[in-house]
Phi, psi and omega in degrees: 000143177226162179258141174311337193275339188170156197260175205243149191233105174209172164309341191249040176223008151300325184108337192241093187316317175298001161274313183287313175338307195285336205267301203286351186277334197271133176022294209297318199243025211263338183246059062030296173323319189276148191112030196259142195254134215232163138186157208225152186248141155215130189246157195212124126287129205296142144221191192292259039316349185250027145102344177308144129004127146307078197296355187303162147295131179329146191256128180320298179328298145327336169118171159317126166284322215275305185261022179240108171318326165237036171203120166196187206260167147218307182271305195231199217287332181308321211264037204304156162215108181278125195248138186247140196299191176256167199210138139295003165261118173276337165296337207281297184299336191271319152321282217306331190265355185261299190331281188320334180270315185307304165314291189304300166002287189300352170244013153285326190084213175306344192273176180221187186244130167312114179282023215201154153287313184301106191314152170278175183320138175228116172320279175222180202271327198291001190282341157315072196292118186288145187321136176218133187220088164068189183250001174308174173281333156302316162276351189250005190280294205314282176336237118071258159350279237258315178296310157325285158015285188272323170285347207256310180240018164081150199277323166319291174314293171265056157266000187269185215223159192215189169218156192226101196273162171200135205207129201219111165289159190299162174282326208289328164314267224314308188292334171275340182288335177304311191279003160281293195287010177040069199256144178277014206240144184318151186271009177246300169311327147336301191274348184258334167318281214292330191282311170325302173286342170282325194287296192292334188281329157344273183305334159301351191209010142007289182301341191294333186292316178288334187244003152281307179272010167306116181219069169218036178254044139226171172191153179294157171272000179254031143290324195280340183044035155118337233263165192253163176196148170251007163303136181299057201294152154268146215244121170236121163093181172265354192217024198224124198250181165175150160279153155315297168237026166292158154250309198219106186264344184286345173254343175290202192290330186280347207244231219226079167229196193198085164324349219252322169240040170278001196263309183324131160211097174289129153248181192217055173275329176205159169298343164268340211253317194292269177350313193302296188324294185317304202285354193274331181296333170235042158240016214235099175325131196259145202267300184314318220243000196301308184268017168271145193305133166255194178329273158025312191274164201285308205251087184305148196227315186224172158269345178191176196261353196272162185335289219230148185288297216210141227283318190310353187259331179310113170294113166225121157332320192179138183240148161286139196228130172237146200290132168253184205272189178295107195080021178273132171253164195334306151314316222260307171272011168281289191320312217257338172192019158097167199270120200241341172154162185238156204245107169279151210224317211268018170250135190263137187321139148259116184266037134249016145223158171327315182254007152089023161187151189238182175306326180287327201297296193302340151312320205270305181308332129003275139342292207276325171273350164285332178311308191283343171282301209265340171236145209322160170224055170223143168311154153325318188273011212270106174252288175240034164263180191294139154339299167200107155304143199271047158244018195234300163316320174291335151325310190295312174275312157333293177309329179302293167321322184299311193271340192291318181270016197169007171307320195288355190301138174282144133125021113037081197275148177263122168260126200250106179030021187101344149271215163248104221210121180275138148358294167293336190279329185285300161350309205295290159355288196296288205301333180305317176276323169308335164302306161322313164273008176290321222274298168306238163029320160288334196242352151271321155307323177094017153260173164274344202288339171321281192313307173289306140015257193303351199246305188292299219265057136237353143250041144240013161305347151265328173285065178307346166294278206309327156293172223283339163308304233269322153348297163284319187278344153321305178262347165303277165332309183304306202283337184076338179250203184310154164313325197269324169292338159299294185317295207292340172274337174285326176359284191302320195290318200279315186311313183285339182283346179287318194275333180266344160248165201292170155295183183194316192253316168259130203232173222287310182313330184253002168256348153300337179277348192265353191286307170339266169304353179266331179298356196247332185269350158310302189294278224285314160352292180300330242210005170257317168339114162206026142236175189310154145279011174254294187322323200254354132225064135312284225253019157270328183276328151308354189243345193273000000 
């Protein structure tokens, strides 16, 4: 970890992980680790059996989308998301998440849930029915976004569907590396450092993400609506485009970014620097987004005229996140108490499993954000600039881009600090120090599983079959049909294996009282209202 101000003379300004390791093995700090705390968001779309959109509405059975915590909608009506609380158990959160898809199923009827990031067939984006949460001034605010949304990048784009990992270290870590670097610094600014510093290595080795776990380099073709692209796509089927050696089309240029905000340079050196970036973006008038009508207007288009409406539009792989008070935004509670834990963004629904993420992911992801945690995160050349600057950030995505198309190519090349460096030798590299914290990692938990993890999935940095692209397109060929008739049969598979198991974490009577209480805590919302929706947000956009 380095602090922005000036680099630091400790063990984590060698360059050598294996010096923080070793610093972290002894008696006092060697179980420091343990206690590190999870939680997962996974969005699905309803469809049909015939594999078409779902034209339905949120199903009644669940409960409120605006109040119910763990079942709710995200862009549009289509779009469920399931949240799971956070837990030190990772089989425990992986229940939790079957539980939740298991319930809903059962207040779906004929529909299933779409196993893939990449949307099934869609006519047109208007068959999207934007998210609707009620008549409070709060729900017509979220709608209201999401329409801003839909004029600002077309309603397709957020059809596509992610897992959102979210990971929070023990206090007993944080305290000890503080009393190892003999840090002079607050233990919560400390910790807002050091997440900081997991975050630029993060975005640096990034591309490591897309191409183990990428599983979107297909798609139906009424995704393109018409639109031209110069990926080398190949043709399956009557309606199935796919790259060759693509991985993740749900993180490219096609998938759920926002050109728009390429201007933006959010940085992530300090907690003030970060913040700043944001608040400037949405307060910052948009020269594109200028004439569409906002609140202010009878037939509101957006919420507002600015870069970005509300912080919630900023696309980022992984955010720094702190839970905020009521009416707090995201920004506001970051100030105010620090960096609290990060939201990985940057994973694409795994259609080889039910709940669209496995056990294995989460072991690796484990590993791979303590890696990311525990070793410097400034160049080598680095003195008194900033850690990483945005050209270094621009790399990051380059290399990113590099992978989403042409990652599974064999001999692949990389930019490695401005050279040239493939993939397998940088991969090599990575998984070689990941052993090491699997290792560390193991022996403070008492388990083995860190290590068999990493010992599998480092063979596939020579083996491009074996990540979850190679995987898939794999068996998408083997099967002969359409991309969407693959998907809809795993659905279909998943639908049954769900309907065939019991409840386990959550069981049906306590996810029916929350169905209750979130519809009852919706009515007192609406029935709490007592100003105008221009006034209310008058007086939220005044406050941010």
């Amino acid at each position: 970890m380095i602090k922005p101000r000036g680099p630091r003379k400790d063990f984590l300004t060698t360059h050598d992980l294996a010096n923080a390791l070793e610093a972290l093995s002894v008696n006092e700090h060697q179980h420091a680790v343990k206690g590190i705390k999870r939680g997962i968001e996974r969005e699905s779309l309803r469809i049909q059996d015939n594999g078409a959109i779902s034209p339905q509405g949120h199903p009644k059975g669940v409960g409120s989308a605006l109040t119910n915590g763990h079942i709710t909608t995200d862009f549009s009506e289509s779009l469920l998301e399931f949240i799971t609380p956070v837990s030190e158990s990772s089989t425990q959160t992986l229940k939790q998440l079957k539980d939740l898809q298991k319930f809903t199923l059962e207040k779906m009827g004929d529909e299933l849930l779409w196993p893939i990031s990449m949307p099934c067939f869609i006519e047109h984006q208007d068959d999207i029915v934007l998210a609707q949460f009620g008549s409070s001034n709060t729900g017509q605010m979220k709608t209201l976004y999401r329409e801003g949304l839909k004029n600002r990048y077309g309603s397709m784009m957020q059809a596509i569907a992610g897992v959102h990992f979210n990971i929070s270290f023990p206090d007993t870590l944080w305290q000890s590396l503080h009393s190892l670097q003999k840090s002079n610094a607050s233990l919560q600014d400390f910790i807002s450092e050091g997440y900081l510093s997991l975050i630029r290595n993060f975005k640096r080795e990034l591309w490591l993400i897309s191409y183990m776990f990428g599983a979107s380099p297909a798609l139906c073709n009424s995704f393109l609506q018409g639109r031209k692209t110069d990926l080398p796509f190949k043709k399956l089927g009557k309606g199935t485009l796919y790259l060759e050696v693509g991985t993740a089309l749900r993180l490219g240029n096609l998938g759920y970014t926002n050109s728009a905000q390429s201007s933006l340079r959010v940085m992530y050196n300090s907690l003030d620097e970060y913040v700043a970036g944001l608040k400037k973006a949405i307060n910052t008038p948009s020269e594109i987004y200028g004439d569409l009508d906002d609140y202010k207007s009878e037939n509101p288009k957006q919420l507002n005229k600015n870069i970005l409406q509300i912080e919630n539009e900023f696309y980022s792989p992984i955010r720094p996140k702190r839970n905020a008070k009521s009416g707090e935004t995201p920004t506001d509670a970051l100030l105010r108490a620090g960096i609290e834990y990060v939201e990985i963004r940057a994973l694409d629904v795994n259609p080889f499993s039910e709940v669209g993420i496995d056990i294995e992911q989460i072991h690796f992801l484990d590993v791979f954000l303590t890696y990311c945690l525990l070793k410097d995160s400034a160049p080598m050349d680095w003195k008194d600039s900033a850690p990483m600057d945005w050209k270094e950030q621009a790399r990051s995505t380059e290399n990113l881009d590099t992978v989403v198309n042409q990652g599974r190519e064999k001999g692949l090349m990389l930019n490695f600090n401005n050279t040239q460096r493939s993939l397998q030798s940088w991969g090599d590299e990575i998984f070689t120090q990941l052993t090491d914290v699997a290792k560390w990692m193991d022996n403070a938990y008492g388990v083995n599983y860190y290590s068999d993890t990493i010992k599998r999935m480092a063979t596939w940095i020579h083996n491009p079959e074996l990540t979850y692209s190679g995987r898939y397109v794999s068996q998408l060929k083997e099967s002969g049909l359409d991309n969407g008739h693959f998907a809809l049969a795993l659905a279909s598979k998943y639908k049954q294996s769900h309907a065939d198991t019991d409840y386990s974490e959550f069981l049906k009577p306590w996810l029916e009282q929350q169905v209750i209480e979130s519809n009852e805590a919706q009515a007192a919302i609406e029935q709490a209202d007592t100003q105008s929706f221009t006034a209310f947000l008058d007086a939220y956009f005044d406050g941010k």
